[in-house]
Structure formats: C-alpha cells, structure tokens
FIMI-761448 format. One record per residue: x, y negated, z negated of N, C-alpha, C in turn; residue in three letters. Coordinates in steps of 0.05 Angstrom, whole numbers, plus 5000, padded with zeros to 4 digits. Layout:
BEGIN
   n_c1   n_c2   n_c3   ca_c1   ca_c2   ca_c3   c_c1   c_c2   c_c3    aa
      X      Y      Z       X       Y       Z      X      Y      Z   ALA
...
***
This chain:
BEGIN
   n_c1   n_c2   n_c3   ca_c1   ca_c2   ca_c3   c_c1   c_c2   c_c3    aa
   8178   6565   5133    8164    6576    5156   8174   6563   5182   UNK
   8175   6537   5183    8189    6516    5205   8207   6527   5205   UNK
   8234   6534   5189    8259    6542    5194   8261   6567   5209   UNK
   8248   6585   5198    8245    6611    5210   8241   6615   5247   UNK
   8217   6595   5248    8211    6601    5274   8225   6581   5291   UNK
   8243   6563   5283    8269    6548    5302   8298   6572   5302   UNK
   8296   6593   5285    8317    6603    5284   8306   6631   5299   UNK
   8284   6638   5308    8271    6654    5325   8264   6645   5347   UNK
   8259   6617   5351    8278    6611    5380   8300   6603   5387   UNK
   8322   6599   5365    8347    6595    5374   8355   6634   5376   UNK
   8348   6649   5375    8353    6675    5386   8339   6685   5415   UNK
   8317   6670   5414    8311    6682    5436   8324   6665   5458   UNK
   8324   6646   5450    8348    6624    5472   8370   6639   5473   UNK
   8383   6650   5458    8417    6658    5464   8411   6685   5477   UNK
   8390   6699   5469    8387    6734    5485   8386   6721   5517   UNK
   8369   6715   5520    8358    6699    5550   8388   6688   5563   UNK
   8403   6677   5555    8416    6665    5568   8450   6671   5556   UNK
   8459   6691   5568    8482    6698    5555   8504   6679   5578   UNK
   8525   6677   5554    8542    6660    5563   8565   6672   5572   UNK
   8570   6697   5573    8599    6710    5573   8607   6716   5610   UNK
   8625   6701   5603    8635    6707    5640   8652   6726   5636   UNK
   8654   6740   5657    8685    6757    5664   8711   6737   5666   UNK
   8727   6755   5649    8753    6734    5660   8768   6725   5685   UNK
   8783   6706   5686    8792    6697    5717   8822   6695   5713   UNK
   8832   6706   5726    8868    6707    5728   8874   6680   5733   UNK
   8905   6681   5711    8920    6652    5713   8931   6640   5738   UNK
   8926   6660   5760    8934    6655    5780   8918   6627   5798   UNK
   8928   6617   5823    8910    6598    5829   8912   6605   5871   UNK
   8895   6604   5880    8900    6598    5901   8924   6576   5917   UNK
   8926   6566   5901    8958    6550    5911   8978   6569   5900   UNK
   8980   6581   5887    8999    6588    5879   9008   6611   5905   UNK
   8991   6625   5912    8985    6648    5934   8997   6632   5952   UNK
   8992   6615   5961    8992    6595    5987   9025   6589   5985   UNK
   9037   6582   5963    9063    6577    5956   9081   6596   5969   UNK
   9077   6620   5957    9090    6656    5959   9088   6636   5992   UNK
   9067   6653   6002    9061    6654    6036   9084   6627   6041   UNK
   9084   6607   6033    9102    6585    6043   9133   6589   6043   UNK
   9137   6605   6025    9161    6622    6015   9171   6642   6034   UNK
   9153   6659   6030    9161    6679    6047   9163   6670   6088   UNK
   9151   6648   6086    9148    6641    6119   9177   6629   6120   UNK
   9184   6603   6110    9207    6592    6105   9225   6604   6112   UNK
   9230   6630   6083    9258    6656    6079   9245   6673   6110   UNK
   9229   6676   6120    9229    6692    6145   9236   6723   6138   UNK
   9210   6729   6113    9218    6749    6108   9189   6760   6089   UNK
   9188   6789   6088    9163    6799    6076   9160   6807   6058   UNK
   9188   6812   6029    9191    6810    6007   9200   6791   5993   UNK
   9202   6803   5960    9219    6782    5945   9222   6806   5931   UNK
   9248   6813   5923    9257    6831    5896   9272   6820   5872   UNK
   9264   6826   5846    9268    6814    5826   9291   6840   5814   UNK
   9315   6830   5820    9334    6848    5814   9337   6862   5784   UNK
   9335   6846   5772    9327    6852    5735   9310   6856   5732   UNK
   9284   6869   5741    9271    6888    5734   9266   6906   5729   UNK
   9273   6932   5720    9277    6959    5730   9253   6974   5732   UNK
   9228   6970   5741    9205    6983    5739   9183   6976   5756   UNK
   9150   6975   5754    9130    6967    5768   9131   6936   5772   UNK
   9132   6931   5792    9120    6896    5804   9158   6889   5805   UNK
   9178   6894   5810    9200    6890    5821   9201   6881   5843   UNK
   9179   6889   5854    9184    6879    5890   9154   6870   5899   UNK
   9156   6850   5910    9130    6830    5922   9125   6830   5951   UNK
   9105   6838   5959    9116    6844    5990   9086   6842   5998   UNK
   9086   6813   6029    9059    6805    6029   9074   6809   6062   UNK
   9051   6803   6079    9056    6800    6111   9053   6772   6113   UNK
   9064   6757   6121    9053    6721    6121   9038   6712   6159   UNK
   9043   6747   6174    9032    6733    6194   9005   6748   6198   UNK
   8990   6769   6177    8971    6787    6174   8944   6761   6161   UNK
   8922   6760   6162    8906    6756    6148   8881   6782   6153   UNK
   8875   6780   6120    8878    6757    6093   8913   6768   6084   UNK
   8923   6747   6071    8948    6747    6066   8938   6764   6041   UNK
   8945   6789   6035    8952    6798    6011   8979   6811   5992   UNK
   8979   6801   5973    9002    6808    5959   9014   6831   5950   UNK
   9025   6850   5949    9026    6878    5930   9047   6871   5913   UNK
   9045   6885   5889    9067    6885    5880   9071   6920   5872   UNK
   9093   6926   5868    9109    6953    5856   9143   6953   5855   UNK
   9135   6985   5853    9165    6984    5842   9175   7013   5873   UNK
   9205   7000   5866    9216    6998    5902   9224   7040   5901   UNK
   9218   7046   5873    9225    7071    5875   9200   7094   5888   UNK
   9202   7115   5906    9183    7126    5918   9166   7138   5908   UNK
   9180   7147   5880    9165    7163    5868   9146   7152   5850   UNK
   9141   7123   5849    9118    7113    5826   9095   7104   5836   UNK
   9070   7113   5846    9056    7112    5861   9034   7080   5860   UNK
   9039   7068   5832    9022    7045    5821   9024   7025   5844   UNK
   8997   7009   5848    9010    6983    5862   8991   6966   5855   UNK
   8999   6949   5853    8977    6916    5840   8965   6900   5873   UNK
   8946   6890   5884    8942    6875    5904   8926   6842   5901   UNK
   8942   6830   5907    8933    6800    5898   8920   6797   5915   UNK
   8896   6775   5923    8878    6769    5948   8865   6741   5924   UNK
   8856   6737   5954    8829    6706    5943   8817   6720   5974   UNK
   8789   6717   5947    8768    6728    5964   8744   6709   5959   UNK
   8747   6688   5976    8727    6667    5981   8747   6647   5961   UNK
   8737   6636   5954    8759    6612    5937   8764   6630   5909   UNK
   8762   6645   5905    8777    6674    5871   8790   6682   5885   UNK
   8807   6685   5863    8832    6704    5865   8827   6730   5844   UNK
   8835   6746   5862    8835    6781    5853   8854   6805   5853   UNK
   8857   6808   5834    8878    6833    5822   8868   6856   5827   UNK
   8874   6876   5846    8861    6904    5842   8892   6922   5833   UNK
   8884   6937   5823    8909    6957    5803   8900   6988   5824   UNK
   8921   7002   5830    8914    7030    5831   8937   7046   5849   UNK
   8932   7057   5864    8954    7077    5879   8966   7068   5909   UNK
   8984   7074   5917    8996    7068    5948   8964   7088   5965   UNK
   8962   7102   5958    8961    7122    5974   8918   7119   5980   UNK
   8911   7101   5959    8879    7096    5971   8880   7072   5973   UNK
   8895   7054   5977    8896    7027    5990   8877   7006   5972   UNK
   8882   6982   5999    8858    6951    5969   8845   6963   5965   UNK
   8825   6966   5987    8798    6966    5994   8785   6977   5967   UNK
   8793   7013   5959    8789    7021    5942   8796   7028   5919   UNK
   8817   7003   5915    8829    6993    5886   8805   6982   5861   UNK
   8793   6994   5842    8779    6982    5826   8790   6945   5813   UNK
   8780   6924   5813    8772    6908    5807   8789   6900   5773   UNK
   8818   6887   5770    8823    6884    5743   8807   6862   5725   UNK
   8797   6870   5698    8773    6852    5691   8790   6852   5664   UNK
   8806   6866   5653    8819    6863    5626   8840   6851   5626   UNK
   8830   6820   5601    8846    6798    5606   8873   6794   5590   UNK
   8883   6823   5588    8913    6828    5580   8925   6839   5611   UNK
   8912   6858   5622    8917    6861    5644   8922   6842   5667   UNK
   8910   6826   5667    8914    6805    5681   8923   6777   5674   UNK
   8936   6782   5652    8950    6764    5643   8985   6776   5637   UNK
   8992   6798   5651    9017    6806    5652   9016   6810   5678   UNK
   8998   6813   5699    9003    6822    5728   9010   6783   5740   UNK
   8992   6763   5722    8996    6732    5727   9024   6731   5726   UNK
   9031   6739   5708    9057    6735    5691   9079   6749   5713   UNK
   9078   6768   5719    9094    6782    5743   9094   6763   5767   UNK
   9068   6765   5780    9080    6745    5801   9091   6717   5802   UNK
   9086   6705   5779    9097    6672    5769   9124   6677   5778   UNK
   9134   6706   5760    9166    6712    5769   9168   6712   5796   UNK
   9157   6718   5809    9159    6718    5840   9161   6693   5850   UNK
   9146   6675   5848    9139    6651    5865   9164   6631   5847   UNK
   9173   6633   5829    9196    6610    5813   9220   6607   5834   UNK
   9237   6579   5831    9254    6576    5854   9270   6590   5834   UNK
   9295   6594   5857    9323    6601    5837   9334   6584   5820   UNK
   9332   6560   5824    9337    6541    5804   9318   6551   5775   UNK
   9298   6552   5774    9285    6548    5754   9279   6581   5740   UNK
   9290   6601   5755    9307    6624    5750   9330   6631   5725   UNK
   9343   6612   5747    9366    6606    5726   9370   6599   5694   UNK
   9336   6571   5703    9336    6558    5670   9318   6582   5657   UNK
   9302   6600   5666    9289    6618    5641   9301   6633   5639   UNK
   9313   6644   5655    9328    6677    5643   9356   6669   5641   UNK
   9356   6675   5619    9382    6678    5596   9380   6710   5578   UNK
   9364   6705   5572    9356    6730    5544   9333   6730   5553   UNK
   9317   6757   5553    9288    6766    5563   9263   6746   5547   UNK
   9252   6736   5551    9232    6716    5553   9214   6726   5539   UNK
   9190   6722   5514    9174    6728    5501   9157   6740   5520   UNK
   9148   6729   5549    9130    6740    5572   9142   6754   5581   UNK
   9168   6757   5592    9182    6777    5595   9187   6810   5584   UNK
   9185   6803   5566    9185    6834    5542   9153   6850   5543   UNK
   9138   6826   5549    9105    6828    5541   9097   6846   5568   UNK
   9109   6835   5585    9107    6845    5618   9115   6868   5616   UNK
   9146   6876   5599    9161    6903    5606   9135   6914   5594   UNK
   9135   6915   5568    9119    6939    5553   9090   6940   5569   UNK
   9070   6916   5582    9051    6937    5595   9064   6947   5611   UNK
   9082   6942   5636    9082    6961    5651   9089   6984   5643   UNK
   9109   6997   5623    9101    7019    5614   9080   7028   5603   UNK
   9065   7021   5600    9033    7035    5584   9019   7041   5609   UNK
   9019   7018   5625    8998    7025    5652   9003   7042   5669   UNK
   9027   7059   5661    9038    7091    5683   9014   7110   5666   UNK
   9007   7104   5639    8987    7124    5631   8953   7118   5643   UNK
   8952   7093   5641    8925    7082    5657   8921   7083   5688   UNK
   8937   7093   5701    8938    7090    5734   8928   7115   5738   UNK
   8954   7140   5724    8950    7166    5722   8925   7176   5720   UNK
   8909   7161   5692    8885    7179    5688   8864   7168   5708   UNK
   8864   7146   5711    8840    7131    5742   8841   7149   5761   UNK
   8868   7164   5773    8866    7169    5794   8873   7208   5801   UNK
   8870   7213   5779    8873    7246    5770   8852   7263   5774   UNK
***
C-alpha cells in the first residue's frame, strides 16, 4: 500500500512538472559575432561556398544593419527557400521559409534535425580557409547529411507555403 501511494506521487510529480524543453541550435552567439567579424574585415556582405551546388551556398548578412541577421540560400533565382539566423535576446534563431514573406514571417525551426544541418551549413560559412582546406578532401559525413536535407526541404518549404 506504501509503495503504491509513493509511486502515485512520483506521477503526479512528473505530470506537474514536465521537463521537456524545445531544442536550441548548435549555433552560439559568438559564433554570429565571428561571421559579422568576417564579413567587416573582408569588407563585404557575402560568403559563397563554391562546392555547393544547392540551398545555403551563399551567406549574406549586412554587418552595418542591426539586428545583424544572417540568410542563407542558394544564389539561383529560381529557388525561393531561405534560412534566417538572428539572436533574439541572448538565443539564437533559425527561421526557414520563402524570399518573398521575409523574417518577420518565417515560422520558428524547432526540429532538431533541422537545425542541426542548417548549424552545420553555417559552421561551413564561418571556417577559415585554412581549416577548409583540412576538411574537405572527400565530402564529410556532415557534409552528405547537409546535401540530402537540403534536398528533402524543397518538399517542406513548398508545402508551408502553397
């Protein structure tokens, strides 16, 4: 009977108090701050990742705009997807969606595959050329992982915004 009713409040303790956070991108606020250091330096408002052939190829922030935000896509006109990096208060935030309805009304990325290949994309961005050099040889286990979402996510953009 003792057992019972410690294990009828160890449930009502766990209902009451759920533990599950939303996930938080690998990204960090320094890392943002880096790009911006980058791009002020190079005196310039992109970065293109020549070996890419697809979405998040091109990184393109304003470094004299605030809030400094990041986009990423792909440099061809016709693919409408765009990723937007921001820290909004001390978080950093991924919104996924179209050129054409901007941040503002970019829904919120909360799926932690999703945001663990959009992390993965901009890392490629912010790496020096040196250290360029030392990963890419042959496409990179994160590398391959990156190609194949961005192909899947031309079907996920489409249907959000149809």
């Amino acid at each position: 009977m003792e057992d019972d009713m410690k294990t009828i409040r160890t449930i009502r303790t766990i209902t009451k108090k759920p533990w599950v956070t939303p996930p938080t991108p690998a990204t960090t606020p320094a890392m943002i701050q880096a790009f911006w250091h980058q791009l002020f330096r190079e005196q310039t408002n992109y970065v293109i990742l020549e070996w890419l052939r697809g979405f998040g190829n091109v990184a393109y922030a304003d470094p004299d705009i605030s809030p400094f935000i990041v986009r990423l896509y792909h440099d061809v006109p016709d693919d409408p997807r765009v990723a937007y990096l921001s820290i909004v208060g001390s978080h950093v935030q991924w919104r996924l969606g179209t050129k054409d309805i901007g941040h503002a009304h970019c829904p919120l990325v909360t799926d932690p595959a999703q945001l663990a290949c959009l992390d993965g994309l901009f890392w490629w961005h912010t790496v020096t050329l040196e250290e360029r050099k030392k990963k890419i040889g042959r496409p990179t286990l994160a590398h391959r992982r990156a190609i194949d979402w961005i192909r899947q996510q031309s079907h996920y953009v489409n249907r959000t915004n149809a």
